[in-house]
N, C-alpha and C positions, 0 to 999 in steps of 0.2 A: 504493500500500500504506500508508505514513506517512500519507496524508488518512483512508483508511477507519477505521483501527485509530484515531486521533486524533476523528473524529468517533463511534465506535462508545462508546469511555472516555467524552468530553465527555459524549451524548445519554445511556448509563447513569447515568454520578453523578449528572447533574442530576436524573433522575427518581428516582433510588433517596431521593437527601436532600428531595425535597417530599414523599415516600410515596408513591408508585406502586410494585405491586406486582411483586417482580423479575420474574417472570416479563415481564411487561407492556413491565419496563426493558430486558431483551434485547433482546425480539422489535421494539420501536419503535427501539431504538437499532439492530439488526441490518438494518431494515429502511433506515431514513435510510443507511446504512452502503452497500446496496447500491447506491444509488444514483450510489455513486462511480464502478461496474465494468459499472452495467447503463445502457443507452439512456432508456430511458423509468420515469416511478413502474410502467405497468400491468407492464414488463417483473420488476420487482423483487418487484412482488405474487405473479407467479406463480412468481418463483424459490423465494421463502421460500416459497410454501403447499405448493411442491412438494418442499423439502427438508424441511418438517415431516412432510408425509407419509409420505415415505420413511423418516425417520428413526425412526419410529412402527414399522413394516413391520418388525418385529425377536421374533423368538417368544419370544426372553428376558426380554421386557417384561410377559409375561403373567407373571413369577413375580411383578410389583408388587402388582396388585390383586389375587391369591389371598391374598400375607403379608399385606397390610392387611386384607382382611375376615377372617384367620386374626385378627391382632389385636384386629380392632373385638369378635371374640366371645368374645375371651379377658376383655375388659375385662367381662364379667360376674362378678357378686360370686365366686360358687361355687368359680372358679376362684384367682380376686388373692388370699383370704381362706387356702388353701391353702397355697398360697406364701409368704405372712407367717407364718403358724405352722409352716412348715417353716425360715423364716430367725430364728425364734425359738427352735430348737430347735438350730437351729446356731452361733449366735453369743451362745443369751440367758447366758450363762456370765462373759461378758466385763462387766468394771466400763464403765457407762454402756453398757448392753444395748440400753435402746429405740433410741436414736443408731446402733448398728452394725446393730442389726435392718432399721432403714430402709436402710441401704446394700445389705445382702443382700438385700432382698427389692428393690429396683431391680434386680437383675442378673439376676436368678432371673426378675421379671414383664418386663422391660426386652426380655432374650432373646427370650424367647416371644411379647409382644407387637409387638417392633418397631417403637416409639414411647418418646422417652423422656419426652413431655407426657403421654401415659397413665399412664406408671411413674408419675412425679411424682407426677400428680392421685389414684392409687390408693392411691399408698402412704402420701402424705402426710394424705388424708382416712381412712384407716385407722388410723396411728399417732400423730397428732397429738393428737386428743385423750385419748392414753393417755398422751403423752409430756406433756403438761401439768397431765395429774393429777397423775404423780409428780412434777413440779417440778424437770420437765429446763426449760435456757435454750431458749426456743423459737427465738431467733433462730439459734443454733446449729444443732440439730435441722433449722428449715428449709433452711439454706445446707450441711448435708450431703446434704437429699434433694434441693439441685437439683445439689450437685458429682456425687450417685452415680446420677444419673437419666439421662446419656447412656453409659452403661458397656456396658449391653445395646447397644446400636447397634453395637458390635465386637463384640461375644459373640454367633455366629451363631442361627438363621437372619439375615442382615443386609439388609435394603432399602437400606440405603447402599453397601456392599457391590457389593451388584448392580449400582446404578448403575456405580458403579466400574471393575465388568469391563465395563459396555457399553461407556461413554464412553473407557476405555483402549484399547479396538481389541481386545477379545476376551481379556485376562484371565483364566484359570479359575478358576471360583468355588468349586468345590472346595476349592481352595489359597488362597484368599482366607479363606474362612469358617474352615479348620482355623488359619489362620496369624492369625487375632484371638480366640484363646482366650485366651493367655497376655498380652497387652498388654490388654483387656478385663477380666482377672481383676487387672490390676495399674492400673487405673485404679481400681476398686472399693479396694484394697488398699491405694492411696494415702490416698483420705479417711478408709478404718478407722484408717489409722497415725497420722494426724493427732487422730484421736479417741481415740486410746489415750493422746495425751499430754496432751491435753483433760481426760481421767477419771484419770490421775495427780496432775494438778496441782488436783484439784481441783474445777473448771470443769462437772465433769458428774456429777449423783449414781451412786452403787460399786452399786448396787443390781446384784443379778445373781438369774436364776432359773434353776436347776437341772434339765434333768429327766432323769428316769428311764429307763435303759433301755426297757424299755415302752412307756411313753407316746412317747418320741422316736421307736421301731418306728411306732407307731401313727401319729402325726403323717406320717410319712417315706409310710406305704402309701396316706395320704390325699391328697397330694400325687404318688405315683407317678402315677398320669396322664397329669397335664398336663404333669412331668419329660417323659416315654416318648415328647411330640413331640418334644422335641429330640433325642431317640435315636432316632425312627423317622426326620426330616429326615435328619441331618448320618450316620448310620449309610446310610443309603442312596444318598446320596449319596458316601461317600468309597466306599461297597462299591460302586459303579458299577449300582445297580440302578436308579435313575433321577437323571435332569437336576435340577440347580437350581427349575429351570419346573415337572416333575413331581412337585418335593419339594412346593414353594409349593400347586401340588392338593389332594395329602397333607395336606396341614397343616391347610389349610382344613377339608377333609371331616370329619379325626379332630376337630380342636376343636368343630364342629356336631355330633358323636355325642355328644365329651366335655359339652359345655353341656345337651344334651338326659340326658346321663345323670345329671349333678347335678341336673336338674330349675331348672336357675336360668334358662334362657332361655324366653321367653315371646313368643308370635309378634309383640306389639311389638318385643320388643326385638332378635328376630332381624332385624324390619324397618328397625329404626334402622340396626343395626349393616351392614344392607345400604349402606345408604343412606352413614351416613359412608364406607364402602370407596371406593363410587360417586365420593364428593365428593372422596375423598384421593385416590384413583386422578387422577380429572380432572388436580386440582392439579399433582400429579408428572407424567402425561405432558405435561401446556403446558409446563413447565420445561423438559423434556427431550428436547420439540421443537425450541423456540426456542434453547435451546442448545447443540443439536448443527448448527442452522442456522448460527448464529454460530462454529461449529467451523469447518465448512464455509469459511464465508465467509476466517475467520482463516488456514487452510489455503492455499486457493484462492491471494491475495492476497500470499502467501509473510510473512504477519505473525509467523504462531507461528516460523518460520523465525527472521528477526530478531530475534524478541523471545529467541529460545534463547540467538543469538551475543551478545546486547549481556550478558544474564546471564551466559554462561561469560567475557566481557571480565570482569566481575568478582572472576570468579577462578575457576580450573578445578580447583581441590580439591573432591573431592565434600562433604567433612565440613562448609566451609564456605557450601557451598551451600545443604548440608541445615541449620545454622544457619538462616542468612537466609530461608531458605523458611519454619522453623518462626516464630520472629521475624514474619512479612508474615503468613503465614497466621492467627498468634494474634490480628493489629492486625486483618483481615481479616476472622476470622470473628464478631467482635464484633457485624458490622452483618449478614451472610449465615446463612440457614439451613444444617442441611448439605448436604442437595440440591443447591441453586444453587450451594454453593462449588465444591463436587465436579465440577459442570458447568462452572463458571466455570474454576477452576483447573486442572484435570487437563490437558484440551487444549493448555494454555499452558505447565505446568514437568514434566509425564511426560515428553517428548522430551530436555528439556535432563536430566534426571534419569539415564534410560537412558544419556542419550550417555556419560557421565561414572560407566556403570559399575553405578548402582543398580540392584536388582532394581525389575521393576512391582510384584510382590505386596508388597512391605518399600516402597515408595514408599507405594501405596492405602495400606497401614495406617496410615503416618503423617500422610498428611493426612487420613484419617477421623478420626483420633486429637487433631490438629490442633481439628478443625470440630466433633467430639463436646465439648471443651474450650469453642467459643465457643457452644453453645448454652446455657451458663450463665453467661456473661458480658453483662452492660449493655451497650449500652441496648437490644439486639435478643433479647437470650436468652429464647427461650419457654418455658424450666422455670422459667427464674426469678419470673416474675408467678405462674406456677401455684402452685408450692410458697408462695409468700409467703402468696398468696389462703387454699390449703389451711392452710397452719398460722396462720391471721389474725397476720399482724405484717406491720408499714411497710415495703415495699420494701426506702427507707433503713436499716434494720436489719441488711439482711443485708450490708453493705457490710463492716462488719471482719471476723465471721465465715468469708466466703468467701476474704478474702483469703491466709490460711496456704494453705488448701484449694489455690487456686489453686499455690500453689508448690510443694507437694507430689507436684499433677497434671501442673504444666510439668516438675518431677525425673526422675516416672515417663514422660514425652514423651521428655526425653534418653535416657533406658536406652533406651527401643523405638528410639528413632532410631539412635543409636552404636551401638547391639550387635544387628545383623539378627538373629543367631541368636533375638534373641527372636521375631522374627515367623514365620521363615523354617524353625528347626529341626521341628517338630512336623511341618508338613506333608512335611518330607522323610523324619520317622519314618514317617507314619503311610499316603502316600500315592508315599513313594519320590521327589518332585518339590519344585520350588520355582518353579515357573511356569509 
């Protein structure tokens, strides 16, 4: 057990720090791995091909590539443009407007799309250069669209989510998806707060636009829509009319009527956005094979075992635990997407989690919570390059910008962690349960 689990660490870091794609890192590291437990290479070949496949063989897995091609066709203009003038209506009131508009309208496209390098690239090529006319600090502006760019990734429908209830052993997603509203709204809520002291002090033009009842009706009906997926999903789902799997259908279908009804999608670009689902879909199931191999494997071998007791040696307070998780996790997910950490981590600290008391659905959140945090963190964060690109400023720029942000998001990480009821009450209002 000590050799495999020793050479599976050793064979990942080393590929992950030359660039080799995690996925790739697992599955070569899982593979040398087995070698420890199996007779022969040919015998290890056909272990892993066959716990990939297995692990595939899951009907929940089809809600992935429905919500991704549901996003790929949300990312048409007709719909992001909507949305921005709905988060403009909502927030344009507040001193340093454009700055809180961008965070709203990541949450609002974020949701729906289920991508927050879509949000990002949408939002930030949409209000950047309106936020540079009026002579907001760009680098500011940018390092809020990449703090508020993974907030949708908790605010349902969720692809992270989902993984989540897979790789936990059957989670319901139900009570996942109700139980990341209110920690998702406070992720968003974090960098508004921080922005609010940014345009007190100063830092951000008081410019504010008003509008009129009217016009705000109007704006609000234009955007009802593409709102109505999230009320047709998460409505059907907590109303037990259909599965998670069956919502991700749903979703799909209505946003192809919705695109066709704006007239903004064009048989290219329904082709593209085929095409990226196709591509993103791949990505995620390789991940999600090779990783639930390495579960396997870790299981099997009595690893995750071990690795539970030498953690609770550490010390059997849950509080302190959930510390030091958050703590590994934030250093952790600097270099991991959230996919892979989700994959990575979950099999490894949900057991010792459980044992010591924690709920699974208040766990999931907070390492989503966690990993949504490092996808805008250096050196691996992929919002980060997006939003810089979109608002053209130096990478290095956004470097003191982000860092209040950051502290504000790790604050709002302790409330979700220490007080479950954040995660936990909603869905016991709304669905009677909490797991």
């Amino acid at each position: 057990m000590t050799t495999a689990l020793l050479i599976l660490g050793v064979v990942f870091t080393v590929l992950l720090l030359i660039g080799v794609p995690v996925s790739f890192c697992i599955g070569i590291g899982t593979l040398i791995a087995l070698l420890t437990v199996t007779p022969t290479i040919d015998t290890a070949l056909i272990v892993s091909a066959q716990r990939i496949a297995s692990s595939l063989d899951n009907f929940t897995l089809v809600a992935i590539p429905l919500f991704i091609l549901a996003g790929s066709l949300m990312n048409t203009g007709g719909i992001a443009h909507r949305l921005i003038d709905l988060a403009k209506a909502l927030v344009g009131w507040l001193p340093g407007s454009l700055a809180h508009i961008s965070v709203v309208a990541n949450a609002l496209f974020g949701a729906i799309s289920g991508s927050a390098v879509a949000s990002a690239a949408t939002v930030g090529a949409t209000l950047s250069p309106l936020q540079r006319k009026a002579g907001y600090n760009m680098p500011i502006c940018a390092a809020a669209n990449v703090a508020a760019s993974p907030c949708g990734l908790l605010i349902p429908p969720s692809g992270a989510l989902i993984v989540y209830s897979l790789i936990s052993g059957g989670t319901p997603i139900d009570v996942l998806f109700v139980a990341g509203y209110i920690p998702g709204l406070m992720m968003g809520g974090a960098v508004m707060l921080w922005l609010a002291v940014l345009a007190a002090r100063g830092d951000l033009p008081r410019d504010v636009r008003r509008y009129g009842l009217g016009e705000s009706v109007q704006i609000f009906l234009r955007a009802l829509p593409a709102l109505a997926m999230i009320f047709i999903v998460m409505g059907g789902i907590v109303g037990g009319i259909f599965t998670a799997t069956e919502a991700a259908g749903v979703a799909a279908f209505y946003t192809l009527l919705l695109s066709l009804a704006y007239r903004s999608l064009s048989l290219g670009n329904l082709l593209k956005g085929m095409l990226n689902a196709a591509v993103g879909t791949a990505v995620v199931m390789l991940m999600v094979g090779v990783s639930m191999t390495m579960s396997w494997l870790l299981a099997s071998t009595g690893s995750v075992q071990a690795l539970g007791n030498a953690i609770i040696e550490l010390s059997s307070n849950p509080w302190v635990l959930l510390l030091l998780l958050n703590v590994l996790l934030l250093l952790l997910g600097t270099f991991l997407d959230i996919t892979p950490g989700l994959l990575i981590f979950t099999p490894i600290f949900l057991p010792v989690a459980v044992k010591l008391g924690i709920s699974p659905v208040h766990f999931g959140i907070i390492i989503t919570f966690n990993l949504c945090i490092g996808l805008a963190t250096p050196p691996v964060g992929s919002t980060l390059f997006v939003a810089a690109r979109t608002a053209k400023v130096p990478l290095a720029a956004l470097t003191r910008p982000l860092l209040p942000m950051f502290a504000f998001l790790i604050l709002a990480l302790g409330l979700v962690t220490f007080i479950p009821a954040l995660s936990l009450w909603l869905p016991e209002l709304l669905l009677g349960k909490t797991g």
